[in-house]
Every structure is written in C-alpha cells, then in structure tokens.
C-alpha positions in Angstrom: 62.8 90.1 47.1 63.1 86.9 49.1 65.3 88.7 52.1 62.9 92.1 52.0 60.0 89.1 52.7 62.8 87.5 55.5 62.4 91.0 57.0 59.3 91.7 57.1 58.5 88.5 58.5 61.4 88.9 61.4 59.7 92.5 61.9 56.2 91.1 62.5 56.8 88.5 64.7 59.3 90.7 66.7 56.4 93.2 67.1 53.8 90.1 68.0 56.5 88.6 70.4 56.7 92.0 72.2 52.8 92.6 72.4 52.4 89.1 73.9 55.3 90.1 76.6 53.7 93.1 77.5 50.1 91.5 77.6 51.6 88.6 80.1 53.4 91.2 82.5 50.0 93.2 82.6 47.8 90.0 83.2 50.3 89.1 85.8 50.6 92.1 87.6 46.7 92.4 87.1 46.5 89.2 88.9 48.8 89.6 92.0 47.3 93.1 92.3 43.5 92.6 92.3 43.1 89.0 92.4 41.2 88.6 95.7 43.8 86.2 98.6 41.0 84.6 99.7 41.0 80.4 98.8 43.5 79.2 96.1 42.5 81.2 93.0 45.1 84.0 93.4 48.0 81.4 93.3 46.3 79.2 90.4 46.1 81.6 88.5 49.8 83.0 88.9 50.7 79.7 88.3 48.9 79.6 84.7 50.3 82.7 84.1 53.7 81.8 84.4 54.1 78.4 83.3 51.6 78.5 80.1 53.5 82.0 79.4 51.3 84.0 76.5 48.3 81.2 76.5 47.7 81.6 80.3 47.8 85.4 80.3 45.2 85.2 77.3 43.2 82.9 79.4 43.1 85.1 82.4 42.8 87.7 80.4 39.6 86.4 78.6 38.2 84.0 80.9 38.8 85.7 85.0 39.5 89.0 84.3 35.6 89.9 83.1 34.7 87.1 86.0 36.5 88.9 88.6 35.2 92.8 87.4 31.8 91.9 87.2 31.8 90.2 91.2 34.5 93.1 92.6 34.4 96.1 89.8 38.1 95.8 89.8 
C-alpha cells in the first residue's frame, strides 16, 4: 500500500512539474513575442520569468498578460 501511495505521489508531481514547464516556456515565449520593446518592461519581465522560474511565469501570466491584451489586443 505504502509504495502504490509513493507512486502515485511521484506520478502527480511529475505531471504538475511538467504543466508548470510548459506554462513557463509559453509565458516566456509570450513575452519576448508580444511584449511591446518600447521602455524596460519587455526585459523586466524576461527577467522574472527566468530567475523566479514557475512563480514569475504565473505572475506574468496573471498580472501583464490581461494588462498587456486589454491596451494592444495581443
């Protein structure tokens, strides 16, 4: 019992790990791609996409992302 829980644990957070990876190459090839170059914020927030890894893509994700599609519809 205890290693079928071991599993499914292992299988789970394999599953979350990947969903994470993909959401951080999407947010960061979302950013490079539409981010206006214009000022600082394009490079920023490349920056918090890399170095804060899964927490800076969710932050883009939640926080620019709608900012940036309502003021450019991309």
């Amino acid at each position: 019992m205890m290693s079928l829980l071991g599993l499914l644990f292992f299988l789970i957070s394999m599953a979350l790990s990947l969903l994470l990876f993909v959401l951080w190459i999407w947010m960061l090839i979302d950013c490079v791609k539409y981010e206006p170059s214009t000022g600082n914020d394009k490079i920023i927030w490349v920056l918090v996409i890399v170095l804060l890894n899964g927490i800076g893509a969710l932050l883009y994700y939640f926080i620019r992302r709608p900012e940036r599609i309502k003021q450019m519809g991309q």
